[in-house]
KOLKOLPA-539625 format. One line per 5 residues: number of its first residue (from 1); their letters; for each residue y, x, z of N, C-alpha, C. Coordinates in steps of 0.2 Angstrom, whole numbers. Example, Ala and Ser with C-alpha at 12.3 -4.5 7.8 and 13.67 -1.06 7.14 Angstrom:
KOLKOLPA-539625
1 = AS = -28:66:39:-22:62:39:-16:66:39  -11:64:35:-5:68:36:0:64:39;
end
This chain:
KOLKOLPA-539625
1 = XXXXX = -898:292:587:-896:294:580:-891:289:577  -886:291:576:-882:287:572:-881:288:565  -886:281:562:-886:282:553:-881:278:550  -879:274:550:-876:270:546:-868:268:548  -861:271:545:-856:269:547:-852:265:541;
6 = XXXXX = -848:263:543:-846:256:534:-840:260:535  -834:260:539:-828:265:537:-824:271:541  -820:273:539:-818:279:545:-814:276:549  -812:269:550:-811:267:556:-815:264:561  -822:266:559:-825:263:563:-830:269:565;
11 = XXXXX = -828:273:565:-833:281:569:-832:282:577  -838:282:577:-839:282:585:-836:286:588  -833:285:594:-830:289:600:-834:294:601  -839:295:602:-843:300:603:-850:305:597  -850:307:595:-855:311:590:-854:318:588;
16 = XXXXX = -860:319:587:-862:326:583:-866:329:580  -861:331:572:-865:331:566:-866:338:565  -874:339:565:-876:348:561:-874:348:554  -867:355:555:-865:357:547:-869:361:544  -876:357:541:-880:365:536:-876:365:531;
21 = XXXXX = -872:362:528:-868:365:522:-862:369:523  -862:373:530:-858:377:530:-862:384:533  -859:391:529:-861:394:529:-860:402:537  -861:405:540:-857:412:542:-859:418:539  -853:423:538:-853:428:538:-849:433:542;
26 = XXXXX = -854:438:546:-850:440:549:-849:448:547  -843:449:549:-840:455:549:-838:458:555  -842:466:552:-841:472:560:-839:477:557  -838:482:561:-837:488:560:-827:490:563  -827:496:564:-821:497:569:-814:495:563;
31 = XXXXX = -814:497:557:-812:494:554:-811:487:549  -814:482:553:-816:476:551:-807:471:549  -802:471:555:-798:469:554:-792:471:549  -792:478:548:-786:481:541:-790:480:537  -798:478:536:-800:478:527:-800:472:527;
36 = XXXXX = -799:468:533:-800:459:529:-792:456:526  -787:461:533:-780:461:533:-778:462:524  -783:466:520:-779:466:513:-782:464:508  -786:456:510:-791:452:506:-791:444:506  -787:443:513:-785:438:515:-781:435:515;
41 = XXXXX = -778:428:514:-771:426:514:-768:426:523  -774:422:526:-771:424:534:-768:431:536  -767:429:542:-764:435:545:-770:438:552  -774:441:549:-779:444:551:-778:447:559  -770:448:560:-768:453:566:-767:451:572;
46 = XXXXX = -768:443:571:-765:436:573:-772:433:578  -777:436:574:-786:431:577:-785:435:582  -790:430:586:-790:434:596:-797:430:597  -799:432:605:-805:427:606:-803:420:607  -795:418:608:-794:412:609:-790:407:604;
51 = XXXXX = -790:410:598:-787:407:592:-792:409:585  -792:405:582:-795:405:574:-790:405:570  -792:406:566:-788:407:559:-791:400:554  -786:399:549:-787:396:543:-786:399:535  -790:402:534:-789:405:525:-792:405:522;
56 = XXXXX = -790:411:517:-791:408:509:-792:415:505  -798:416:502:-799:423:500:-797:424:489  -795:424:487:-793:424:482:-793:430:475  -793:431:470:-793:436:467:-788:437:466  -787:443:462:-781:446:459:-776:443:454;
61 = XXXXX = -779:435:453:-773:434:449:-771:426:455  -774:427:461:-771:422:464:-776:415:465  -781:415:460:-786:412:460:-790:411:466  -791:406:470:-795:405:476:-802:404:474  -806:411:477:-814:411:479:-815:403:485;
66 = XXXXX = -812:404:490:-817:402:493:-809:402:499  -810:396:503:-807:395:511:-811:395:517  -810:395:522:-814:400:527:-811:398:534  -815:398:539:-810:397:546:-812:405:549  -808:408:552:-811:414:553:-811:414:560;
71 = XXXXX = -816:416:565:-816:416:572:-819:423:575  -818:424:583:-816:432:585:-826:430:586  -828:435:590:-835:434:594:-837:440:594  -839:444:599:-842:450:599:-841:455:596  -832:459:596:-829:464:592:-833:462:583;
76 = XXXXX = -833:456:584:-835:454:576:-830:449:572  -829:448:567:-826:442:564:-832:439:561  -832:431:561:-835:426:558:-830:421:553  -835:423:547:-831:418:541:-835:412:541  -832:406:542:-838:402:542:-835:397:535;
81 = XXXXX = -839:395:531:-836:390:525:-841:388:522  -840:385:516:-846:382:513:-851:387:510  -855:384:511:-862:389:507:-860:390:499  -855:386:493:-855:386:488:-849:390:489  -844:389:492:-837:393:491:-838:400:494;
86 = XXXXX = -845:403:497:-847:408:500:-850:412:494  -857:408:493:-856:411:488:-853:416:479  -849:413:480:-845:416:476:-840:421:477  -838:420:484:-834:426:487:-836:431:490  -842:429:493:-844:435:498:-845:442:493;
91 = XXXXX = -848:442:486:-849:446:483:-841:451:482  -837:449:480:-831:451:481:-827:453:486  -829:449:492:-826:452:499:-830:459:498  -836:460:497:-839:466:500:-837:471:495  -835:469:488:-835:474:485:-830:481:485;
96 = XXXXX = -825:481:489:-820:485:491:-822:490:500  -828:484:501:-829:487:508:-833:494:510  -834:498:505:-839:504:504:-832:508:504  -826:508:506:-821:512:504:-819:511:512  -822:507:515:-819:505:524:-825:504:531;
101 = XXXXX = -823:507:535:-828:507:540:-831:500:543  -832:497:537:-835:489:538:-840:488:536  -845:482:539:-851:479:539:-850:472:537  -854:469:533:-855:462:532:-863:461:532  -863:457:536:-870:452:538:-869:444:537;
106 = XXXXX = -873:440:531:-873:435:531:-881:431:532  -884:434:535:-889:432:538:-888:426:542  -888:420:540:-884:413:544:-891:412:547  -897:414:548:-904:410:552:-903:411:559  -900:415:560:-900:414:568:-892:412:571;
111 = XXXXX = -888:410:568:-882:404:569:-883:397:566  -882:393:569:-880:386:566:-875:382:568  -871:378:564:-864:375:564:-863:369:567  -860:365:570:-859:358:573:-852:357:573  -851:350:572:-845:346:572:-846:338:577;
116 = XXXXX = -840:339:581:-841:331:585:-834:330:588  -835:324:591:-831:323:596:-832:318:602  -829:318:607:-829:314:612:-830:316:615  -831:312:625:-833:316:630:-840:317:631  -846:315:627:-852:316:629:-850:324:627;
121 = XXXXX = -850:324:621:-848:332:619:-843:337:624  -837:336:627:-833:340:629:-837:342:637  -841:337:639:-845:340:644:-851:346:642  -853:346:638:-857:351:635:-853:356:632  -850:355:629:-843:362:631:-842:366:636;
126 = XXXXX = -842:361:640:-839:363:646:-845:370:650  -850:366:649:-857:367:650:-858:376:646  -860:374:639:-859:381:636:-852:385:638  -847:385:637:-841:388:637:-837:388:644  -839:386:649:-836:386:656:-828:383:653;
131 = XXXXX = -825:380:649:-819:376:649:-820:373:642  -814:368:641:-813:366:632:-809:367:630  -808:369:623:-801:372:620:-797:365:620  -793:367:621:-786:361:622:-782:359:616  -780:362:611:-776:362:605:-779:366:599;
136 = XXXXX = -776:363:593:-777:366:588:-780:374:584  -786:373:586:-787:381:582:-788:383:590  -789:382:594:-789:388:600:-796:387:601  -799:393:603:-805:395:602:-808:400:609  -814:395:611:-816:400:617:-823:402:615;
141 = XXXXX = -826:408:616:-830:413:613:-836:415:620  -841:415:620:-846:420:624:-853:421:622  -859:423:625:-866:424:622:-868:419:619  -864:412:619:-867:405:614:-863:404:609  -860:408:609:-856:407:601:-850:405:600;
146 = XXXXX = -846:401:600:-837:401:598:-836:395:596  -833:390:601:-830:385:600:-823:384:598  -821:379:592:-814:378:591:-813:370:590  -804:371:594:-803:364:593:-798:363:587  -802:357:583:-795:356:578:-794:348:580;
151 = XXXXX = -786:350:580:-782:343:582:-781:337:577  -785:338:569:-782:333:564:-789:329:563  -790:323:562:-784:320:563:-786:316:570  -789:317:573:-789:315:580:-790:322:582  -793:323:592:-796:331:594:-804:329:592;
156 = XXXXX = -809:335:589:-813:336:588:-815:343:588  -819:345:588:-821:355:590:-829:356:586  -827:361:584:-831:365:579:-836:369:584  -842:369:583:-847:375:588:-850:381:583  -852:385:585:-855:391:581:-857:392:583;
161 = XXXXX = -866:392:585:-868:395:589:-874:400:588  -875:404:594:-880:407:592:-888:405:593  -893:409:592:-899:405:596:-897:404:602  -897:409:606:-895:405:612:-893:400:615  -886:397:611:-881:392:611:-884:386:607;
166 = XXXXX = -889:388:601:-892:380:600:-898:380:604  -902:383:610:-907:380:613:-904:377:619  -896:381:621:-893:377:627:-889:368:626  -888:369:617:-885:362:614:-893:358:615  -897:360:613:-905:357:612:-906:353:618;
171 = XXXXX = -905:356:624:-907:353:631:-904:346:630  -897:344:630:-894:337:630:-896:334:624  -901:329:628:-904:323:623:-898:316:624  -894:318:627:-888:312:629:-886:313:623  -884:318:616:-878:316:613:-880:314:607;
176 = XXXXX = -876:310:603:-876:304:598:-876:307:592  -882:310:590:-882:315:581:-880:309:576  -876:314:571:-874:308:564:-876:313:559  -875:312:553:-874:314:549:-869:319:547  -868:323:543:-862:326:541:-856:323:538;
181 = XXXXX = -859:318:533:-853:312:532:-846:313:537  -850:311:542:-843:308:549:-840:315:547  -841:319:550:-836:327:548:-833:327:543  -837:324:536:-831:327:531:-826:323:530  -828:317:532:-821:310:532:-816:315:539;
186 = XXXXX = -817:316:541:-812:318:546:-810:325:543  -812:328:540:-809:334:536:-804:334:532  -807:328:527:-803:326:521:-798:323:524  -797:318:529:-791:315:533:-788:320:532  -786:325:537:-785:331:539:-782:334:534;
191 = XXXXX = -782:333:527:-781:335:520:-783:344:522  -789:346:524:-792:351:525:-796:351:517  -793:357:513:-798:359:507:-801:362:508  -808:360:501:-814:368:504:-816:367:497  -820:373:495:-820:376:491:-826:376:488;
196 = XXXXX = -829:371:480:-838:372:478:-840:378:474  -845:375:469:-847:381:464:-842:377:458  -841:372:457:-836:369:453:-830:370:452  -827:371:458:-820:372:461:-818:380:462  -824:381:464:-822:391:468:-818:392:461;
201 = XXXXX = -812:397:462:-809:401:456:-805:398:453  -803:392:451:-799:388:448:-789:386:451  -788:387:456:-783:386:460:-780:389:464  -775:389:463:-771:395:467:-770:390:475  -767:394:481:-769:390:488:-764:385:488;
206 = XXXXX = -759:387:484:-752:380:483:-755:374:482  -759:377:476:-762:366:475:-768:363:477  -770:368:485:-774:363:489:-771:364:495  -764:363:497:-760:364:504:-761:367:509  -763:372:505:-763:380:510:-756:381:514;
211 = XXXXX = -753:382:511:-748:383:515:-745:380:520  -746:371:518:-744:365:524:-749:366:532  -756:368:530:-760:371:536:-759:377:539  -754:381:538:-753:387:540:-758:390:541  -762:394:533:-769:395:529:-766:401:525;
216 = XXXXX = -757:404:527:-755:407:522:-752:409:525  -750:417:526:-745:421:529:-741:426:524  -732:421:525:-729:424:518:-727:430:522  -727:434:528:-724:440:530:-728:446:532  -734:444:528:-740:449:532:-738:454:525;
221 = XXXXX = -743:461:524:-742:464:520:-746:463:511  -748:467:507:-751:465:504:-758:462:505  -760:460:500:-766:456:499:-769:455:492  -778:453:492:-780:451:484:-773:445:483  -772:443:476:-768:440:477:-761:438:479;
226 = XXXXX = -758:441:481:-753:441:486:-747:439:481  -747:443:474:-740:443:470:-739:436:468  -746:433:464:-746:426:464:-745:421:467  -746:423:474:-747:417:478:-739:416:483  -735:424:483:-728:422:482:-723:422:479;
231 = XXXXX = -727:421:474:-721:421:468:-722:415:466  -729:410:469:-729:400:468:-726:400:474  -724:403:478:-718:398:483:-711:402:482  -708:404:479:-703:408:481:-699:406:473  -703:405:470:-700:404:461:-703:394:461;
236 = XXXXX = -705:393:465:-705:387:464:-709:384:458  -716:387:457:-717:385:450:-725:381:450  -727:379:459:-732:373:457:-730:369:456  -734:365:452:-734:358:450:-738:354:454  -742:355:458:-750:352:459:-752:353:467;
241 = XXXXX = -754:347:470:-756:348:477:-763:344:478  -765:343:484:-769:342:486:-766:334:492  -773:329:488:-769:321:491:-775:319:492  -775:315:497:-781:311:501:-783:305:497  -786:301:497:-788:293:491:-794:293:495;
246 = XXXXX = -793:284:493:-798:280:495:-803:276:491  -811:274:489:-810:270:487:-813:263:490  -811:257:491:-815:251:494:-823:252:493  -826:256:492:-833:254:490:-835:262:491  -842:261:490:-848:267:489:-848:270:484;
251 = XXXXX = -846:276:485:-847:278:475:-850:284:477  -854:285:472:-858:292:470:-855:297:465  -851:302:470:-846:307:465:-847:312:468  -844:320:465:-844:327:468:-841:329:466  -837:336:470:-834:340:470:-835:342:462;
256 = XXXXX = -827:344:459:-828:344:452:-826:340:446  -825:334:450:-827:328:445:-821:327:444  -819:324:437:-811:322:436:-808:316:439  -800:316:438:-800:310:440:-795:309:434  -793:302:433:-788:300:427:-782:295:431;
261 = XXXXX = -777:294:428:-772:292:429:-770:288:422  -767:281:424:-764:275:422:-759:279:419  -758:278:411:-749:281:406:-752:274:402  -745:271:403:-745:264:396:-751:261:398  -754:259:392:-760:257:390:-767:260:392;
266 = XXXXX = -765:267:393:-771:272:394:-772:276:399  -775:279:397:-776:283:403:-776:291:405  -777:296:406:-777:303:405:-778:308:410  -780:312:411:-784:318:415:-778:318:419  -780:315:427:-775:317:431:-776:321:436;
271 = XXXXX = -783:327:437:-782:328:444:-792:330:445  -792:335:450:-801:335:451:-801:335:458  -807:332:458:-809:333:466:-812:338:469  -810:339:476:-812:345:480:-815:343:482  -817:338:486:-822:337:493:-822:330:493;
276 = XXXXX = -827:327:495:-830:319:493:-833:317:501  -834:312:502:-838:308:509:-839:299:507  -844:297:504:-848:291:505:-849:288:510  -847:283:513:-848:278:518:-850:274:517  -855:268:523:-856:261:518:-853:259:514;
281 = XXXXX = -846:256:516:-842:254:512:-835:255:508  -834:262:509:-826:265:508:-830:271:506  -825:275:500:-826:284:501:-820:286:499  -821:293:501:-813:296:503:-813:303:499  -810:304:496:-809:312:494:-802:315:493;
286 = XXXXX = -805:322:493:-797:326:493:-795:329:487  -789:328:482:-791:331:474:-784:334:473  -786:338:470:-778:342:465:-774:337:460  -771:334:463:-766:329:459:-759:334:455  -754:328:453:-747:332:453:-745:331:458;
291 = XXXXX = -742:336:461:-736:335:468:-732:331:469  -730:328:463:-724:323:463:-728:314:464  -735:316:464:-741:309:464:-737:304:474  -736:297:470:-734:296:476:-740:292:478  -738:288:487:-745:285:490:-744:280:488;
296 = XXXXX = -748:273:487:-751:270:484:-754:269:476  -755:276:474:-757:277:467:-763:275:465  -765:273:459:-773:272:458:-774:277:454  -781:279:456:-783:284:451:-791:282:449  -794:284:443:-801:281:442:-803:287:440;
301 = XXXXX = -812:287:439:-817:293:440:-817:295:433  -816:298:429:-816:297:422:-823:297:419  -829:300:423:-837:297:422:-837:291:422  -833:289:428:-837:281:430:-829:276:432  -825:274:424:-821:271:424:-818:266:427;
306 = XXXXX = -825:262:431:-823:255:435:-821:257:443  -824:263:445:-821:266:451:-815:268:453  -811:265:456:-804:266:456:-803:269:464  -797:272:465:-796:277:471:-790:277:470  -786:273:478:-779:274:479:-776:280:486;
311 = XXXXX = -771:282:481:-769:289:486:-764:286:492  -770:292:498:-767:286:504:-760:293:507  -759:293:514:-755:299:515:-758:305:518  -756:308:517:-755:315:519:-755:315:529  -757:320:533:-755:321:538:-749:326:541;
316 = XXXX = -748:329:535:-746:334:535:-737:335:529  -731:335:530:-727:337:525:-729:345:519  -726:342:513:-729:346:508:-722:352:506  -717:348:509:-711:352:511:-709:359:513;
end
């Protein structure tokens, strides 16, 4: 068991963290893919057994519920995301679906989630999955569940599994369990946003870089959403993205929390945070700044003003 890591340049070649703060729901029924086609930013038409999606389910005025990786498995879709961005949306995903020959099941007890990397893992891939997904998003599916691999910011793969699939992960006492921490520092790198009970409903997907992760499909048809969400790229009228920051030290912060920005003398509401990770010595999060925030900015907690956080880069053009 690996407890203790000081920074995210010092995370292990090999491990693997159980994500219980991520949620599934799954979606059946023969019309499963044209009622999620007109709720979701992705391009529902697009999922296969061998590729996942990344999106973002939002309301009618463009407001983001909740972000989502969406995976094929068993003539099913599975939304997998956080348990707070979940629930807030699931209620709304379903609320249209009594008009579509669609089922939702969030019963997550007989699914559980994993994140890791390294070769002790890709041999147990192998193992479950009879091969490993090789690039970003591509996804191999059977009776254990649905792996994916995401490429940012190193390679690293997601598991879903089923009972099945966690008694066959169960067998290998070879691999190096961590905490969730390691996951989310590699998330936040990845300037991957995700969505709490703080944040669900506050932002349109522009100002958490939906678009730069191809999380946003501007030629699909309509969608909840849809007019606002191209009319902030087409009319040019965000102001506000989503930036990585670091701080030298341990802080105790969450999703929600404001951040301030240095003007003159003082100081002023610059920004909140999406997603947080704690390490012995350094923490990282990912927050709705201004767009125009360049890298090495400071920014502090406006709770806890001695804590300061410099914006580091991006892996991705915001372009």
């Amino acid at each position: 068991m690996i407890n203790t890591i000081d920074t995210a340049d010092t995370l292990p070649a090999d491990f693997i963290c159980r994500l219980d703060d991520l949620q599934i729901l799954k979606v059946s029924g023969e019309e499963r893919i044209k009622y999620l086609q007109g709720q979701v930013t992705a391009d529902m038409t697009s999922l296969s057994s061998n590729e996942g999606l990344l999106g973002c389910h939002c309301d009618f005025k463009g407001k983001a519920w909740n972000i989502f990786y969406a995976l094929e498995h068993d003539e099913s879709v599975l939304f997998v995301s956080h348990k707070e961005g979940a629930a807030k949306s699931t209620p709304e995903l379903k609320k249209y679906g009594v008009f579509a020959k669609v089922e939702f099941s969030d019963d997550t007890t007989s699914w559980a989630c994993f994140g890791g990397q390294g070769a002790q893992l890709e041999a147990v891939i192998t193992q479950l999955f009879a091969d490993v997904p090789a690039k970003d998003r591509q996804t191999l599916s059977n009776e254990n569940g649905v792996v994916m691999a995401l490429g940012s910011p190193q390679m690293r793969f997601m598991l879903v599994l089923t009972e099945q699939g966690q008694a066959a992960l169960a067998a290998h006492d070879e691999l190096q369990y961590a905490p969730g921490t390691l996951w989310e520092v590699q998330d936040i790198k990845a300037g991957i946003a995700q969505l709490r009970t703080a944040t669900s409903n506050e932002f349109v997907p522009q100002m958490m870089n939906l678009q730069a992760v191809n999380a946003i499909s501007f030629s699909k048809g309509c969608y909840m959403g849809q007019e606002v969400v191209a009319r902030t790229k087409f009319l040019g009228k965000n102001k506000r993205a989503a930036f990585v920051l670091k701080a030298e030290e341990a802080v105790d912060l969450e999703a929600g929390d404001t951040l301030e920005i240095p003007v003159g003398d003082n100081w002023r509401r610059g920004g909140t945070v999406l997603r947080c990770a704690t390490l012995s010595t350094e923490t990282w999060l990912l927050a709705v700044v201004a767009n125009d925030t360049e890298v090495g900015t400071n920014m502090r907690l406006k709770d806890q003003p001695n804590k300061v956080f410099t914006v580091q880069s991006l892996p991705y053009s915001l372009e």
